[in-house]
DOSE-365124 format. One record per residue (C-alpha): residue number from 1; residue in one letter; z, x, y. Coordinates in nm, 3 decimals. Layout:
# DOSE-365124
SITE sevex donu      zz      xx      yy
SITE   NUM    a       Z       X       Y
...
//
This chain:
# DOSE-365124
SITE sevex donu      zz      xx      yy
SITE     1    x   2.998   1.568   1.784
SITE     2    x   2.938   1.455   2.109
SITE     3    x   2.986   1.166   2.348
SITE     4    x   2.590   1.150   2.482
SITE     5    x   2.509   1.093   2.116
SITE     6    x   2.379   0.734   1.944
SITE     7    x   2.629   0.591   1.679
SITE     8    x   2.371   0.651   1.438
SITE     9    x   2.373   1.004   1.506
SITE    10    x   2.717   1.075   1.402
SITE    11    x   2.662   0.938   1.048
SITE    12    x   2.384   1.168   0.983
SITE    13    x   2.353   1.419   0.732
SITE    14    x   2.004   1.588   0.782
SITE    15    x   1.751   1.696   0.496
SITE    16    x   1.827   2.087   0.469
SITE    17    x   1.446   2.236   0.422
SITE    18    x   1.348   2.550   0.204
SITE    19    x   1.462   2.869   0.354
SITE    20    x   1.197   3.084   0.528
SITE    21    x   1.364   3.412   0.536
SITE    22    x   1.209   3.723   0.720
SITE    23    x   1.290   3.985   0.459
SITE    24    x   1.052   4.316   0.419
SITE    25    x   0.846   4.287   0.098
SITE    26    x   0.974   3.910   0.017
SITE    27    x   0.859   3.773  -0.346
SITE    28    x   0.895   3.436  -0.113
SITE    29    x   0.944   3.147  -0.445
SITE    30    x   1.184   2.903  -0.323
SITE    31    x   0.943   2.629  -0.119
SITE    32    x   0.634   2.556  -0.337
SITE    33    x   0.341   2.674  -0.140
SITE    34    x   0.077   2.726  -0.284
SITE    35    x   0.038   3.116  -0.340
SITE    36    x  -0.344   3.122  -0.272
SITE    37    x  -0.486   3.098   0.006
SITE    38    x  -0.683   2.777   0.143
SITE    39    x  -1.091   2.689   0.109
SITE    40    x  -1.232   2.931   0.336
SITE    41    x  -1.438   2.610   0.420
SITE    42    x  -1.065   2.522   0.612
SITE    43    x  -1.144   2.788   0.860
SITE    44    x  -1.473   2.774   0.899
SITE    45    x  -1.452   2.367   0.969
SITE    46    x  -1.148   2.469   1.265
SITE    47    x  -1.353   2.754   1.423
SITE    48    x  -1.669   2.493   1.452
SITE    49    x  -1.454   2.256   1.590
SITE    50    x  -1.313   2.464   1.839
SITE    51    x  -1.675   2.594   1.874
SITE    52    x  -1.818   2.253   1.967
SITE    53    x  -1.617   2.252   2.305
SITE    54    x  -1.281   2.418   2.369
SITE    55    x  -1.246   2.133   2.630
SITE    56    x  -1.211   1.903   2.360
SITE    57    x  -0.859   1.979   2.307
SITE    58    x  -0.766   1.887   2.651
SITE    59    x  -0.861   1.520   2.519
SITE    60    x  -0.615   1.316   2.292
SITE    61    x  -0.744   1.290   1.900
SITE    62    x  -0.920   1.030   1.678
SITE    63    x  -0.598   0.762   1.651
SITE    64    x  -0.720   0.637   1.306
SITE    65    x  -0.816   0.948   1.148
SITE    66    x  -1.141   0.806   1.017
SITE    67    x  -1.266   1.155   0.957
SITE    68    x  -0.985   1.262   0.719
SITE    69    x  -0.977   0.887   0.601
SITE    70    x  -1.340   0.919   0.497
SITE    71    x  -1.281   1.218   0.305
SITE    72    x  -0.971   1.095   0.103
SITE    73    x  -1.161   0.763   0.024
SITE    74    x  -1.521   1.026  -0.117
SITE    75    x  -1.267   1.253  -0.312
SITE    76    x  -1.051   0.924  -0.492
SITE    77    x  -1.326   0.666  -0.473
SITE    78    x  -1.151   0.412  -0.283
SITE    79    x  -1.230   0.220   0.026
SITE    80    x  -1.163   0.365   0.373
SITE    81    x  -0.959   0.109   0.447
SITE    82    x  -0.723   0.145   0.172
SITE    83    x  -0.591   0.511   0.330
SITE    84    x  -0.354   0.613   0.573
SITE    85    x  -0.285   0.935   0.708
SITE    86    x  -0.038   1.124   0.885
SITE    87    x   0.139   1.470   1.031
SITE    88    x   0.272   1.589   0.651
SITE    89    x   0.370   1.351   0.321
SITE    90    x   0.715   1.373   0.476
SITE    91    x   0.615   1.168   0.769
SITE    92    x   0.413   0.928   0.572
SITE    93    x   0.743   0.913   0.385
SITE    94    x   0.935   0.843   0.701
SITE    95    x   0.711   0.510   0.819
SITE    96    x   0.698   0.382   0.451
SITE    97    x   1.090   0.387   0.427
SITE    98    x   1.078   0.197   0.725
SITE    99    x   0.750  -0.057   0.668
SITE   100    x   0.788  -0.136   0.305
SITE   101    x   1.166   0.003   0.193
SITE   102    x   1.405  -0.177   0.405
SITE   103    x   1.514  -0.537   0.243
SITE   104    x   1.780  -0.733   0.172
SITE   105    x   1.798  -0.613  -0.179
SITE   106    x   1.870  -0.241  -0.238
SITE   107    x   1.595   0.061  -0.274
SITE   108    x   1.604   0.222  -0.623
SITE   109    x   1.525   0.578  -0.677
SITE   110    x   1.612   0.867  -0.901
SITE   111    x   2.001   1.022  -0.884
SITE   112    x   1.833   1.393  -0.904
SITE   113    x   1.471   1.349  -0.681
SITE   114    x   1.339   1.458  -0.338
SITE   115    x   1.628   1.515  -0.114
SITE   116    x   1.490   1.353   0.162
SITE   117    x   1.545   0.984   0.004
SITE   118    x   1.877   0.941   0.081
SITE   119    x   1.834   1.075   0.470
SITE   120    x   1.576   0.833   0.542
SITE   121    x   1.785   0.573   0.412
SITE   122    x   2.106   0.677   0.683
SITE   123    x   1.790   0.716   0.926
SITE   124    x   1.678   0.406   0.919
SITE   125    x   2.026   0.151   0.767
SITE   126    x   1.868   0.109   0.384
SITE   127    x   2.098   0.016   0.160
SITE   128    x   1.977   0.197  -0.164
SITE   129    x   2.132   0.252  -0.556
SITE   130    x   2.050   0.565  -0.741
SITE   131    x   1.940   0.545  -1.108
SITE   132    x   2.052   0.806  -1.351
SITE   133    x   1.794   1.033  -1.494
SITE   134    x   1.865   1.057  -1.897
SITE   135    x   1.978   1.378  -2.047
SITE   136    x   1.677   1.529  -2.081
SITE   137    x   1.620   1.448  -1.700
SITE   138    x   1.316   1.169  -1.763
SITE   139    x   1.285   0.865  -1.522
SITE   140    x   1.345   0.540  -1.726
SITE   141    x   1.150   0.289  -1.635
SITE   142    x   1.368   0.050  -1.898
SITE   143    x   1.679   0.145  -1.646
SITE   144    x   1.469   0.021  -1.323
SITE   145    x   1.370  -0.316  -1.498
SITE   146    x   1.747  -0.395  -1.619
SITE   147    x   1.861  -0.422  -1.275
SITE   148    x   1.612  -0.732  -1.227
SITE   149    x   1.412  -0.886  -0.974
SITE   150    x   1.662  -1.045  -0.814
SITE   151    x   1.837  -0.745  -0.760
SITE   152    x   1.579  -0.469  -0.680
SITE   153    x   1.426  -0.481  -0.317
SITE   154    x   1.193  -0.169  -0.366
SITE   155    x   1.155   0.183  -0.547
SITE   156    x   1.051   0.535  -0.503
SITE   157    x   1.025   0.801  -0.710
SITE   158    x   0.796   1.105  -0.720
SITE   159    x   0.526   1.182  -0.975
SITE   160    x   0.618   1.421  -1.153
SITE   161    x   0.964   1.419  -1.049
SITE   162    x   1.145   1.670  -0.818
SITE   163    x   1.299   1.918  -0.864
SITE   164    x   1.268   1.854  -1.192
SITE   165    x   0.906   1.882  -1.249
SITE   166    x   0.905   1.628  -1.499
SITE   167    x   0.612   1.372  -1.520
SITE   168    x   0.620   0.999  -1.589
SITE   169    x   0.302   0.891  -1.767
SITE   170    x   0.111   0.625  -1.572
SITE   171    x   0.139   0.331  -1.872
SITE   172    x   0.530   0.311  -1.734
SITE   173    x   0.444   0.309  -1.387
SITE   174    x   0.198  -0.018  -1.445
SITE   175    x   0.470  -0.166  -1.651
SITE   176    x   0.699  -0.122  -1.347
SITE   177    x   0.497  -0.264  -1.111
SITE   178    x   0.394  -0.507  -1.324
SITE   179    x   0.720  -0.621  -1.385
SITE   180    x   0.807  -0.664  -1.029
SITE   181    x   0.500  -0.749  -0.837
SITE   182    x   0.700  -0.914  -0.544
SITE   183    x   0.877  -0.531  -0.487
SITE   184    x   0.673  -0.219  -0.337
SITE   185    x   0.660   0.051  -0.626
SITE   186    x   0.630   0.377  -0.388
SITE   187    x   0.484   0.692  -0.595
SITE   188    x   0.524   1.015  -0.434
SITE   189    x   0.274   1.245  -0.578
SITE   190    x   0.347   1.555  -0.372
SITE   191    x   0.259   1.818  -0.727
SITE   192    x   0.057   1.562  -0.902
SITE   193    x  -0.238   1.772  -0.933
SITE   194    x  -0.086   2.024  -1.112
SITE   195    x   0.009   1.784  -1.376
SITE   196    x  -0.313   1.819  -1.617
SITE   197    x  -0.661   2.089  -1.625
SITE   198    x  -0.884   1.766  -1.745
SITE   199    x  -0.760   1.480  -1.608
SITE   200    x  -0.491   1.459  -1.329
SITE   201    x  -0.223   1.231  -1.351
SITE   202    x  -0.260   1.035  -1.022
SITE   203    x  -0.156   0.686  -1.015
SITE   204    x  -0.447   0.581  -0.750
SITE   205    x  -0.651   0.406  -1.008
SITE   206    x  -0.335   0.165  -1.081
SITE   207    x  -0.372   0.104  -0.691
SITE   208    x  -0.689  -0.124  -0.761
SITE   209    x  -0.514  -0.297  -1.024
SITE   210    x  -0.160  -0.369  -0.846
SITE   211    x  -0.110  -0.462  -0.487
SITE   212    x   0.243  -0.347  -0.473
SITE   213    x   0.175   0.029  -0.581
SITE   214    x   0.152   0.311  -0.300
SITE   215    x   0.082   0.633  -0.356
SITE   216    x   0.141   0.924  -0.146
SITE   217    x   0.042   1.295  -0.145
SITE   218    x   0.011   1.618   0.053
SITE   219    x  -0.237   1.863   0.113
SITE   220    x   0.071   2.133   0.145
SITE   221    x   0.082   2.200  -0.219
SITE   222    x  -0.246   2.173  -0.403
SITE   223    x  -0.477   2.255  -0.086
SITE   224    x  -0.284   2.524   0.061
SITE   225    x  -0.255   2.364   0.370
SITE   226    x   0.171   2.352   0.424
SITE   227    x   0.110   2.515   0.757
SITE   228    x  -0.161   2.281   0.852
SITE   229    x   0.097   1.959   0.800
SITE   230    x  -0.127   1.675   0.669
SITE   231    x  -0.017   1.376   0.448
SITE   232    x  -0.182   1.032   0.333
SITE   233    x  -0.137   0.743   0.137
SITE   234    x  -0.321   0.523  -0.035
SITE   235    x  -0.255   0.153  -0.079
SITE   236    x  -0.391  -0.200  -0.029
SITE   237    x  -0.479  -0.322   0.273
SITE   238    x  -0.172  -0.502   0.279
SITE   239    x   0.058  -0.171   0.236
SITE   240    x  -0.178   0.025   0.479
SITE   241    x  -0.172  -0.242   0.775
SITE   242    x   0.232  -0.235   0.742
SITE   243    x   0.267   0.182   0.825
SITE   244    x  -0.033   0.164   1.070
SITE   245    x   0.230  -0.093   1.287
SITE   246    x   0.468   0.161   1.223
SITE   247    x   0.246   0.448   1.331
SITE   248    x   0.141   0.321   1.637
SITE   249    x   0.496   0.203   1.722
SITE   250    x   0.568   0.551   1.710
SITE   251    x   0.321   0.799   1.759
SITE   252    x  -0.047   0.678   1.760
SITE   253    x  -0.193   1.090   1.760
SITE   254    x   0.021   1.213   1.480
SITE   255    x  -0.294   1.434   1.368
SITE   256    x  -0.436   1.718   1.609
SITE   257    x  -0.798   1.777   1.640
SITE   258    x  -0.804   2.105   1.402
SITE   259    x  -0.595   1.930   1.151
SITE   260    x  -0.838   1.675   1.096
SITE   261    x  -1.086   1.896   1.080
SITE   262    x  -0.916   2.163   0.880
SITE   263    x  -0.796   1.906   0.619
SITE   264    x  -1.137   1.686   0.567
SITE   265    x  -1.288   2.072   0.484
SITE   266    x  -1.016   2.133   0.266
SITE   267    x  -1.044   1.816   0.037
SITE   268    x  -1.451   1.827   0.033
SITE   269    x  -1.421   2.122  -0.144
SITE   270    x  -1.360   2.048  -0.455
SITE   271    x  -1.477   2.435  -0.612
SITE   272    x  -1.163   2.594  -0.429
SITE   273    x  -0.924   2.315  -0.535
SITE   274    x  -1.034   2.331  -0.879
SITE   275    x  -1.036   2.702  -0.927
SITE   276    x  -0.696   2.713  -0.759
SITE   277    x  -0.510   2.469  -0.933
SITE   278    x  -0.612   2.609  -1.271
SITE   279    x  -0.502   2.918  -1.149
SITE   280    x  -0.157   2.807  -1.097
SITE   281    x  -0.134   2.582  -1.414
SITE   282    x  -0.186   2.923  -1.605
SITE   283    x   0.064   3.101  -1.422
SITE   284    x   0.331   2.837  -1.492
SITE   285    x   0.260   2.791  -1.853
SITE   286    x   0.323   3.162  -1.869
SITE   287    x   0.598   3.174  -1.652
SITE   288    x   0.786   2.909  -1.791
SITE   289    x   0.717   3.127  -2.179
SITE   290    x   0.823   3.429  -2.030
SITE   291    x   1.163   3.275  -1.879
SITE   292    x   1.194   3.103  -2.234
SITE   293    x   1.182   3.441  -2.377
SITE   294    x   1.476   3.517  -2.188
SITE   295    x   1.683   3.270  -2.337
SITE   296    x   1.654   3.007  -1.987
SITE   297    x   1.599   2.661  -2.034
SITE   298    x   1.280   2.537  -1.874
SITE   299    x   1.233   2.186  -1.823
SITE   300    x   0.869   2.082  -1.888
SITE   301    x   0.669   2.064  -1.598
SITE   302    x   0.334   1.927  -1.470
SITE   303    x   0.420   2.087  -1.119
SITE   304    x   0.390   2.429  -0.915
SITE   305    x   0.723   2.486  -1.002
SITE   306    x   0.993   2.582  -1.279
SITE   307    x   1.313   2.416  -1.323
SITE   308    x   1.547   2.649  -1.552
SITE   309    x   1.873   2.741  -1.652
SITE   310    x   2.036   2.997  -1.825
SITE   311    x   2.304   2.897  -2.060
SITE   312    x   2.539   3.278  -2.040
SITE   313    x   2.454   3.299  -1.653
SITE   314    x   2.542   3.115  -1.305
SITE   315    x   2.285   3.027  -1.142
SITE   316    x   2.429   3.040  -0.816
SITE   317    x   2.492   3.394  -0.876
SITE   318    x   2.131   3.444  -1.027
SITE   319    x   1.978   3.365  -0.713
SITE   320    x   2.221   3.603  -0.519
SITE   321    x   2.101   3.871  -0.739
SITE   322    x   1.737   3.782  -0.712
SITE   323    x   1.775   3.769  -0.337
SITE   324    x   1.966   4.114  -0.365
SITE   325    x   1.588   4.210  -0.510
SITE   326    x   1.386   4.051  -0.199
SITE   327    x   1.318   3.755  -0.467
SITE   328    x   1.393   3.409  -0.269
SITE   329    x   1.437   3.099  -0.546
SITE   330    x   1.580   2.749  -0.459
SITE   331    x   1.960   2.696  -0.603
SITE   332    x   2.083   2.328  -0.548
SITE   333    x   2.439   2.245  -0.579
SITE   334    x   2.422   1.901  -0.652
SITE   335    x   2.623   1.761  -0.918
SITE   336    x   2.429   1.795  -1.293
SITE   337    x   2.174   2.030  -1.145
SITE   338    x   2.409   2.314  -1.039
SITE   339    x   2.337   2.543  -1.303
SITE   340    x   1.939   2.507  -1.229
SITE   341    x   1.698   2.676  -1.048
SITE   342    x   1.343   2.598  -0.870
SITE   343    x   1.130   2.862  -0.909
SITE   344    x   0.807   2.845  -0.749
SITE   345    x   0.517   2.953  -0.899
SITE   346    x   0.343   3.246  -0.761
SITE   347    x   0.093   3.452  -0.838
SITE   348    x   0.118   3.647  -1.150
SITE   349    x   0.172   3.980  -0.978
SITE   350    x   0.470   3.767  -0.803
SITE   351    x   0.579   3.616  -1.140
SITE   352    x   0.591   3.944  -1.314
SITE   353    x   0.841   4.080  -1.061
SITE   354    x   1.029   3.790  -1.119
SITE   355    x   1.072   3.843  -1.451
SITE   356    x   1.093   4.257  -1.462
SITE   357    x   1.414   4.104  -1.213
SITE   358    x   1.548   3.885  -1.425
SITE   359    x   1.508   4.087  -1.733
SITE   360    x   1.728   4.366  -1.557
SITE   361    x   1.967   4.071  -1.423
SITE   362    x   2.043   3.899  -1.800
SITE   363    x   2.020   4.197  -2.026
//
C-alpha cells in the first residue's frame, strides 16, 4: 500500500497470468499456445514490411487498422465496418467491459470462466452476479433468462467455456440474445476454432441476425500469434462505434506496424490455419483418451486444452510432481475446480511425455 496511490488502486486484485518459467528442457503446457509454429506467410509479410522502408517505423501506425480489418471481414464474410481490432482479445476485453458492460443492472457471467471477468469489473466499478455452472460444468442459458430483463444489464461468457473447455451450442446463444435484445450478449471465442474439423462453432453468423451479440477472438491461440498480441471483435455498427470511443479515448495506435502486417498474413492463410488446427484437434482427442485411460476425468472439450481430474490424486500435488519432471500444467485453486487441471495441448511428442509422467506419477 501506499499513500501516492488512487483509491481504486487499493481495492485491486490483479488477473495472475500463466507462468512462463525458464526451466532447461520445459514440456511448457500450462498457457495454451499454440504448439506449432505460425504461417511462415507471418514472417515473410513483417520482413516486407520492414523491407519497404525501415523509416517507416519512425512514423505512428494506421489508427483504424483497416488492413487487419479488411482481412477479418474476407476470412468471416462480414462488412469492414462491423470489426474492431486491438493489442490482444484481452484488451478488446478491457474497452468492451467498459463501452457495453457497465449499467445500472448487474453483468452476468459464469462462476468458473476467464479469470479476468471479475478484475475488469473492480477496474472499471461494474457491479456483476456470477451464475453457477451445473454439475457437469455446462453454461445454462435457462439460469441467465430466470433472472429477467429487468434484472440483467449485460453478459459474458466464453465460447467454449474456460477453463473448462466446454462448448455451448449456438441455438442457446440466439435464444439468449433473443430473449434479451435490449442487453449486450458478449461471446468470447478465444478456442472457438478448435471446437469442430467441419464446421467451427463461431457465433459470427448470429451477429447478422442480432444486434446485441459481440463476438470476440484472438489470433494467440489458433494462429500462433500469442507473441504477436492481436485481438478483434466483431459486432454491429452500433457495438463497434461504442469501443472505437473507447479506443481512441485511450490509445488511438494500439496496433504496431509489424503487427498489422504480421496478423493480416496470418489470417489470409487459411492452408496453415487449417492444417494446424486439425493437428491439434487430433492431439486432444488422444490426449484426453490417454488421460481417460488413466482413470482422470476429462471434461469434454472443443478447445486446445484438457480439463481433468483424478479421483485417488491431488491435483495440487500432481502438478508439483509434473513440475518436479520439467512438465508445467495450470492448477487453479478456486473453489469447485481445485481438484482440476488445464493441460494444454501440445504436440504429441509433448503429450506423450506427459503421459509416460503421469503414468509413473498414478501407478
Amino acid at each position: 500500500m501506499s499513500r501516492f496511490w488512487s483509491p481504486i488502486v487499493h481495492d485491486l486484485t490483479p488477473y495472475v497470468p500463466g507462468e512462463q518459467p525458464k526451466l532447461a528442457n520445459l514440456v511448457k503446457l500450462n498457457t495454451n499456445e499454440n504448439p506449432y509454429p505460425p504461417s511462415p506467410k507471418v514472417r515473410d509479410a513483417i520482413l516486407a514490411e520492414l523491407d519497404k522502408d525501415a523509416d517507416r517505423l519512425k512514423l505512428y501506425p494506421d489508427p483504424t487498422g483497416s488492413q487487419l480489418k479488411a482481412a477479418v471481414a474476407r476470412h468471416f464474410g462480414v462488412p469492414a465496418e462491423w470489426v474492431f481490432v486491438g493489442n490482444s482479445s484481452d484488451e478488446v476485453l478491457a474497452h468492451t467491459f467498459q463501452a457495453l458492460l457497465k449499467h445500472d443492472k448487474p453483468l452476468l457471467f459464469p462462476d468458473i470462466t476467464y479469470s479476468f471477468y471479475p478484475v475488469y469489473c473492480g477496474l472499471y466499478g461494474i457491479d456483476f452476479e456470477t451464475v453457477p455452472l451445473s454439475d457437469e460444468f455446462e453454461i445454462r442459458i435457462d439460469d441467465y433468462l430466470a433472472r429477467g430483463a429487468a434484472n440483467l444489464g449485460a453478459a459474458i461468457f466464453p465460447n467454449p467455456n474456460a477453463p473448462t473447455g466446454r462448448l455451448l451450442p449456438l441455438a442457446e446463444i440466439a435464444r439468449l440474445a433473443a430473449a434479451l435484445p435490449d442487453a449486450p450478449i458478449v461471446i468470447d471465442e478465444a478456442y472457438v476454432d478448435f471446437g469442430g474439423l467441419d464446421a467451427i462453432p463461431t457465433a459470427v453468423e448470429l451477429v447478422k441476425r442480432h444486434p446485441n451479440i459481440l463476438v470476440i477472438q484472438t489470433l494467440s491461440k489458433s494462429r500462433s500469434l500469442a507473441g504477436l498480441r492481436v485481438g478483434f471483435a466483431i459486432g454491429q455498427p452500433e457495438l463497434i462505434e461504442a469501443l472505437t470511443r473507447v479506443k481512441d479515448s485511450f490509445n488511438s495506435y494500439p496496433l504496431d506496424r509489424l503487427a498489422l502486417a504480421g496478423a493480416s498474413a496470418a489470417l489470409d492463410d487459411e492452408g496453415w490455419f487449417e492444417q494446424t488446427r486439425r493437428q491439434v484437434i487430433a492431439s486432444r482427442e488422444s490426449l484426453a483418451a490417454n488421460l481417460g485411460a488413466l482413470g482422470f476425468e476429462v471434461l469434454p472439450s472443443a478447445a486446445n486444452f484438457v480439463f481433468a481430474r483424478h479421483p485417488q490424486h491431488d491435483a495440487a500435488t500432481l502438478a508439483a510432481r509434473l513440475r518436479e519432471r520439467s512438465i508445467i500444467v495450470r492448477h487453479f485453486k478456486a473453489a469447485r475446480i481445485d481438484q482440476f487441471l488445464r493441460i494444454t495441448v501440445g504436440t504429441d511428442a509433448q503429450c506423450v511425455l506427459l503421459i509416460d509422467a503421469l503414468r509413473e506419477i498414478v501407478g
